[in-house]
N, C-alpha and C positions, 0 to 999 in steps of 0.2 A: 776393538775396532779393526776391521777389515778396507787393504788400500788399491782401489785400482790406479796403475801406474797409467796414464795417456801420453804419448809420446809423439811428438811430432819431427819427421826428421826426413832429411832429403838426401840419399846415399849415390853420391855422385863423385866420392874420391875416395881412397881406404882411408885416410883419415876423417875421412865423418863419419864412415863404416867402424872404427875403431871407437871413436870417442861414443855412440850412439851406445856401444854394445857395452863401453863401462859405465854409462849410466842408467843401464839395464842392472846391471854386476852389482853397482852400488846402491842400487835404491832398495835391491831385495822387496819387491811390493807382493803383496794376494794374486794382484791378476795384473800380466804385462799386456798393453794394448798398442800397439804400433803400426802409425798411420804413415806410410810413405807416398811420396811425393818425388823418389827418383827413380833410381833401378831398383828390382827385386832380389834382397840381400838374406841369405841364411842367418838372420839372428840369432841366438842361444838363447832361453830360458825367458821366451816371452807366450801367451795364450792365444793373441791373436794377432795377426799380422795382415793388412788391407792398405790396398793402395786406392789413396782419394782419385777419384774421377775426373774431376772438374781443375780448371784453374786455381793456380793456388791460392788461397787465403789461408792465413793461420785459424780463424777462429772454427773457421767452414771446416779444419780438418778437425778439427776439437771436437766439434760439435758430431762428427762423422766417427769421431774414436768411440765419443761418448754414445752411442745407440748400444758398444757392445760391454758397457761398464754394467756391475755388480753389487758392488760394496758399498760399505758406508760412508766413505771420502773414497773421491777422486781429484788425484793427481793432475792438474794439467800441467804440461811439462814441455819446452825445449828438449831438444837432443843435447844440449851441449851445458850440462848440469852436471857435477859430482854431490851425489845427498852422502851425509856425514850420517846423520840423526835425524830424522821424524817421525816417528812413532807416539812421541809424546801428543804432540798436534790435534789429532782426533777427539782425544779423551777431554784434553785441555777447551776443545772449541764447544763443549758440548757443557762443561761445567760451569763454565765463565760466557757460555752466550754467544757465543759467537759462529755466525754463518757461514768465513771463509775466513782465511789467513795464508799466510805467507811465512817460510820460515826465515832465522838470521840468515848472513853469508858476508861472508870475507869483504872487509870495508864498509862494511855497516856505520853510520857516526854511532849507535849507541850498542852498550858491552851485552855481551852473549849472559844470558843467566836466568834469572825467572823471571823475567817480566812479559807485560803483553803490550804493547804501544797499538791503540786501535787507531783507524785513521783509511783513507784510502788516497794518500799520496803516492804516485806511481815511481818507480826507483827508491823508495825508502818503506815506506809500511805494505804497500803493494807491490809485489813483485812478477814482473809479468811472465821472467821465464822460467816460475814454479809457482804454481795458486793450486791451496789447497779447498775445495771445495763440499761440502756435503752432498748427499743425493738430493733431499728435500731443499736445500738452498736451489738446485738446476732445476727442479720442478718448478721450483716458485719464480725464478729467472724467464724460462722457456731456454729457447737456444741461443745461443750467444751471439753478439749482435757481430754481423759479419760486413759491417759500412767499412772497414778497412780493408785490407791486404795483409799488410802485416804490421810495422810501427802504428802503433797506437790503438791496439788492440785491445791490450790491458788498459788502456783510459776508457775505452768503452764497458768494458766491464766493471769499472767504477762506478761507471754514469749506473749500470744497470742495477749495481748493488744498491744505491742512495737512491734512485728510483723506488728498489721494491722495501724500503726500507730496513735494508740486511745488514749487518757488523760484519766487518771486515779488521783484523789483527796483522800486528807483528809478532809471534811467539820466537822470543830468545833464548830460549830453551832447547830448542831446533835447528840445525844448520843445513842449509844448502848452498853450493859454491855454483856462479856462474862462470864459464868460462868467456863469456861475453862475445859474440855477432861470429861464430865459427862458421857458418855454414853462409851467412851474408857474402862475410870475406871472401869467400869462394865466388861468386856471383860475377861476371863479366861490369863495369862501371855503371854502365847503362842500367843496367837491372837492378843492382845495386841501391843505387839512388829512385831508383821507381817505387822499390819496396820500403824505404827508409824517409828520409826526408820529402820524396816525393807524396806520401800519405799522409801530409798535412792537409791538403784544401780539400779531402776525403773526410778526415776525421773535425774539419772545424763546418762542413756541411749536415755534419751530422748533429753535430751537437745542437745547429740552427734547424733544424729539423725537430726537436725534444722537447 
């Protein structure tokens, strides 16, 4: 199995600049695709490098990484992610059935080892800021549904997997660490909360929409 890395990330201080480039470093993927949304930064050892157009939304930049993906699984990915392990992922979602998954990560309630807990709980079997996907599961998706911003982004993409009736896993066999809202933190209060809590009456208009 062959892995395009998607990466979204917004390079507006050296430490986002840093943290982005080691989870380039760490993930060692087939194909690096990085979709910026800040300044234009000299990364190392990625294939392609595009800055989104438009206002931001997370899935809109996903979807915008993803035109220039490859492989057999694709990575969607946060910038602010250290991958330990996922190479197993691929192989495993293909022989046990499964469309998309999510790897362990630090604080996880259940232990790292060979299980698969299917499910598409967001924060525990679904993880929104690493989802491993197939090429044929995004064919079968279309584009990811982009009624959010950012929070609650990964709920939408639940909706769209039990929609198309796709399996979604937690393989523990696999680790990814989040470092959790690095780039949020950054955000002036205001914005902050527009992009977080404020994309609830976004994301429950949607779902009354479905």
């Amino acid at each position: 199995m062959k892995y395009d890395l998607i990466i979204v990330t917004r390079s507006t201080t050296d430490h986002l600049v840093e943290m982005t480039q080691n989870c380039i470093d760490s993930a060692k993927a087939d194909r690096v695709i990085v979709v910026e949304t800040g300044q234009v930064v000299p990364y190392k050892n990625i294939d392609v490098y595009t800055s989104y157009p438009g206002k931001f939304n997370y899935n809109a930049c996903l979807n915008w990484g993803l035109e220039f993906a490859e492989n057999d699984i694709h990575i969607l990915a946060n910038n602010d992610i250290i991958v330990h392990k996922y190479r197993t992922i691929g192989d495993d979602m293909v022989r046990h059935g499964f469309d998309s998954g999510s790897a362990w990560y630090k604080g996880c309630i259940v232990p790292q080892g060979d299980y698969i807990y299917p499910g598409y709980e967001v924060g525990f079997t679904l993880t929104g800021w690493c989802i491993f996907i197939t090429k044929e599961t995004y064919k079968k998706i279309g584009l990811l549904d982009e009624g959010v911003d950012f929070w609650y982004s990964d709920n939408l993409y639940a909706e769209q997997l039990k929609k198309h009736g796709l399996k979604h896993g937690l393989f523990c066999n696999a680790r990814v660490d989040h470092l959790t809202n690095q780039t949020l933190n950054t955000m002036p209060l205001k914005l902050k909360r527009e992009y977080s809590i404020g994309q609830l009456a976004k994301y429950e208009s949607c779902r009354k929409r479905k």
